[in-house]
C-alpha positions as CSV (number, residue, x, y, z in Angstrom):
1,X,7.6,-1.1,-5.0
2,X,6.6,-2.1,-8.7
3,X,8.6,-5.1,-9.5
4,X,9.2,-5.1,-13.6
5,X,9.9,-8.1,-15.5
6,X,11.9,-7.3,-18.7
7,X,12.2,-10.3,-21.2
8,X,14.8,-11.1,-23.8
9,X,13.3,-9.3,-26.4
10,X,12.6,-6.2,-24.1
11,X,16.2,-5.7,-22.8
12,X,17.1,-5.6,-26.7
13,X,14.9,-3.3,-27.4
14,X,15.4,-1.1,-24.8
15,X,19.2,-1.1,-26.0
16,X,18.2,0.1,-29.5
17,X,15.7,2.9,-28.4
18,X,18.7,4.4,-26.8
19,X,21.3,4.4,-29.9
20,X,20.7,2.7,-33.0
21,X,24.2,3.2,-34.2
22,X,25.6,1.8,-30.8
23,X,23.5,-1.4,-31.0
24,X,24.6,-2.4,-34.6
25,X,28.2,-2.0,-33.4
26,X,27.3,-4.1,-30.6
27,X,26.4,-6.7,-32.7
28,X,29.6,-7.3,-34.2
29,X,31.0,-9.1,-31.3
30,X,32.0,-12.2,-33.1
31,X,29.8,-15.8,-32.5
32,X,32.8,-17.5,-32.4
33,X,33.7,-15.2,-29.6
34,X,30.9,-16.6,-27.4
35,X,31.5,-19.5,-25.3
36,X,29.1,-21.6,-22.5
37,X,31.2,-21.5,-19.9
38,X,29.0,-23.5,-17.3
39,X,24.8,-24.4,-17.1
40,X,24.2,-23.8,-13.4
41,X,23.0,-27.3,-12.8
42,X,25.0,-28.3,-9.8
43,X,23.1,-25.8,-8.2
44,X,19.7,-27.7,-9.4
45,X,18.2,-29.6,-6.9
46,X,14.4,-30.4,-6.6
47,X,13.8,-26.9,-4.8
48,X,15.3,-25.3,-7.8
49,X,12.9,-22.7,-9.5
50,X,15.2,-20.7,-11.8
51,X,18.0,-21.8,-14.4
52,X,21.2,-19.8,-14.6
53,X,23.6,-20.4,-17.9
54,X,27.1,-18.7,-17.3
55,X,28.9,-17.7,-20.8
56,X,32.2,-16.5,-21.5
57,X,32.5,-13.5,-24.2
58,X,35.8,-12.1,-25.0
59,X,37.4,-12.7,-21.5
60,X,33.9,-11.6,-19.5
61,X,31.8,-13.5,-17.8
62,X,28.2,-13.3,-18.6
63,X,25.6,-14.5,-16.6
64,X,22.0,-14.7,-17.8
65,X,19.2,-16.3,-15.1
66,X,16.0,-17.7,-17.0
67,X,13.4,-16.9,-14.2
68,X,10.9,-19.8,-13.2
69,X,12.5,-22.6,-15.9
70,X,12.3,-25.2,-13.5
71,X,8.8,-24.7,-12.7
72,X,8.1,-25.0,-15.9
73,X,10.2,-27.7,-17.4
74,X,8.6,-29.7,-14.6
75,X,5.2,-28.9,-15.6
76,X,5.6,-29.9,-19.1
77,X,7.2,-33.8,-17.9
78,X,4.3,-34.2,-15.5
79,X,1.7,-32.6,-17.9
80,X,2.9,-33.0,-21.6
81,X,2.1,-35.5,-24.2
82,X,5.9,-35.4,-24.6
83,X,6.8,-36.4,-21.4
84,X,8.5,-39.7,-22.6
85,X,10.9,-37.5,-24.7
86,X,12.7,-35.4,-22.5
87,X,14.9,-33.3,-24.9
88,X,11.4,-32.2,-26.6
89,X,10.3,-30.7,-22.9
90,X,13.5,-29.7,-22.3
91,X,13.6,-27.4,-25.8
92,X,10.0,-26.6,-25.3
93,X,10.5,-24.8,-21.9
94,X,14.1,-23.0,-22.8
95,X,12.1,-21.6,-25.6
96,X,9.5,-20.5,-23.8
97,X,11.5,-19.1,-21.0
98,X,13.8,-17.4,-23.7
99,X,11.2,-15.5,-25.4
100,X,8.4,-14.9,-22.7
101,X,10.1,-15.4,-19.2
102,X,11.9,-12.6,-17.2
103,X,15.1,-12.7,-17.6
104,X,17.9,-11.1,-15.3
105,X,21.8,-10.2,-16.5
106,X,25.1,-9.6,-15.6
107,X,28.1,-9.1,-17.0
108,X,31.6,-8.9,-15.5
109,X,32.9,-6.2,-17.6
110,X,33.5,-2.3,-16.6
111,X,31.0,-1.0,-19.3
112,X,27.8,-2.9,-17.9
113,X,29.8,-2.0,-13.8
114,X,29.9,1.9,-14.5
115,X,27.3,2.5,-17.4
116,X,24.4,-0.4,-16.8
117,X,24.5,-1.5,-13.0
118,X,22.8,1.2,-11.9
119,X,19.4,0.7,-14.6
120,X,19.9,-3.0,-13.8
121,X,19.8,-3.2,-9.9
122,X,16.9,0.1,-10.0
123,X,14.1,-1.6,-12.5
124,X,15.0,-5.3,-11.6
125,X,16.8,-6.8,-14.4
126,X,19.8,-7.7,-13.0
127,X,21.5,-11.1,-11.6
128,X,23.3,-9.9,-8.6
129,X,24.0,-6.4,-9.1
130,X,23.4,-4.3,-6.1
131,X,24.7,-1.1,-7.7
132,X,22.9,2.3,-5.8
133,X,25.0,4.9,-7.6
134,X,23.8,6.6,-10.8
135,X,25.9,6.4,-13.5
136,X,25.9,10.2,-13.9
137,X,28.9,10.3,-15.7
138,X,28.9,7.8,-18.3
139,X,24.9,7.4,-18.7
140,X,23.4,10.3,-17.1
141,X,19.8,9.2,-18.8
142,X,20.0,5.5,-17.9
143,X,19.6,4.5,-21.2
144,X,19.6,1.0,-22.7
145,X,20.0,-2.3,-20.7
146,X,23.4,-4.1,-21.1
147,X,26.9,-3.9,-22.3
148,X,27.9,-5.8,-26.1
149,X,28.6,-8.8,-24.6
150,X,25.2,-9.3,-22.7
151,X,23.6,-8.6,-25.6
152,X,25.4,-10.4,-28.3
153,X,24.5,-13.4,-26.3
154,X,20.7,-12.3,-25.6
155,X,20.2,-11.9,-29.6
156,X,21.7,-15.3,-30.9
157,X,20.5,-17.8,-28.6
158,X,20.3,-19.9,-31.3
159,X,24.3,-19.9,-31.1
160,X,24.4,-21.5,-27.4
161,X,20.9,-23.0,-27.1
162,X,21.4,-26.7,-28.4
163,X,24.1,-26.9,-25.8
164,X,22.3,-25.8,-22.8
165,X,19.7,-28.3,-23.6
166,X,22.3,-31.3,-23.7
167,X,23.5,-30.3,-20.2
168,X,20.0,-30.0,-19.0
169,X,18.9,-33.1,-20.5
170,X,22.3,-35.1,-19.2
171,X,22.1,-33.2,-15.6
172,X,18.3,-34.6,-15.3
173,X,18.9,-38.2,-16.3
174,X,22.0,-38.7,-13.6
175,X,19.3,-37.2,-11.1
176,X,15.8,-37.6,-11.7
177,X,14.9,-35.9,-8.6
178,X,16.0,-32.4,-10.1
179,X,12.2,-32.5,-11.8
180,X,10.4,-34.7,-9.3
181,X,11.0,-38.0,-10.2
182,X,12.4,-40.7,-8.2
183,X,15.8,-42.2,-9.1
184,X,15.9,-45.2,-11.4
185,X,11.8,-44.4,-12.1
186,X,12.4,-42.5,-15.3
């Protein structure tokens, strides 16, 4: 089986090679309409490899998992000449992981349930979806990569960004041991 790694910038592309016209509409999901619901950091503990931010657009939940974060984020504290600032790692590594990393979404919605499952759970790009059915009906071709909501969020991280770092950075100071430091040796 040939595992595929799609990132950011690949799943929005792959939406606009299948409709231009579709994409731009898309697009006009309001910012103020996007919302962090939660950073999955109570799920962090020092065995953690992977970095899930949960978001909430227009009554959806949207779930996007930045693959192998951890790993890295605790690579650049161990390693870096900025280890002493930890915000600086912190904003290094989400930036890293949000344009090179594999990412893999979901979206609670029926439009990514009966038209993007399918493509998600098939080539590997999507956070617990264990769809098997073709959507044969409403994308017989498999075509593009995520509903409006999943991509509105994928192409302004800009948006949500500053406040995913703040959680990280307040998550990793209560507990230390997250990136494999002892508590109180910080």
């Amino acid at each position: 089986m040939i595992i595929n790694e799609f990132t950011r910038g690949q799943l929005i592309n792959k939406s606009k090679s299948s409709k231009m016209g579709r994409f731009r509409r898309r697009m006009q999901v309001g910012l103020d309409e996007v919302d962090i619901g939660r950073v999955g950091m109570l799920e962090l503990t020092a065995s953690s490899l992977h970095l899930d931010v949960y978001f909430i657009v227009r009554d959806y939940r949207v779930s996007v998992r930045f693959v192998d974060f951890m790993v890295r984020l605790r690579n650049l504290l161990h390693r870096s000449k900025y280890r002493n600032d930890i915000r600086k790692c912190i904003t290094i590594a989400l930036n890293q992981s949000i344009n090179r990393d594999e990412v893999l979404i979901n979206c609670t919605c029926p439009d990514f349930y009966y038209r993007f499952s399918y493509t998600a759970t098939v080539k590997g790009f999507g956070f617990n979806t264990n769809q098997y059915i073709p959507a044969t009906i409403r994308n017989p071709k498999n075509q593009g990569s995520g509903c409006k909501h999943i991509l509105r969020v994928l192409n302004a991280p800009s948006h949500w960004k500053e406040r995913v770092i703040t959680a990280i950075r307040r998550s990793v100071e209560y507990d230390p041991t997250i990136v494999g430091f002892e508590k109180g040796r910080w």
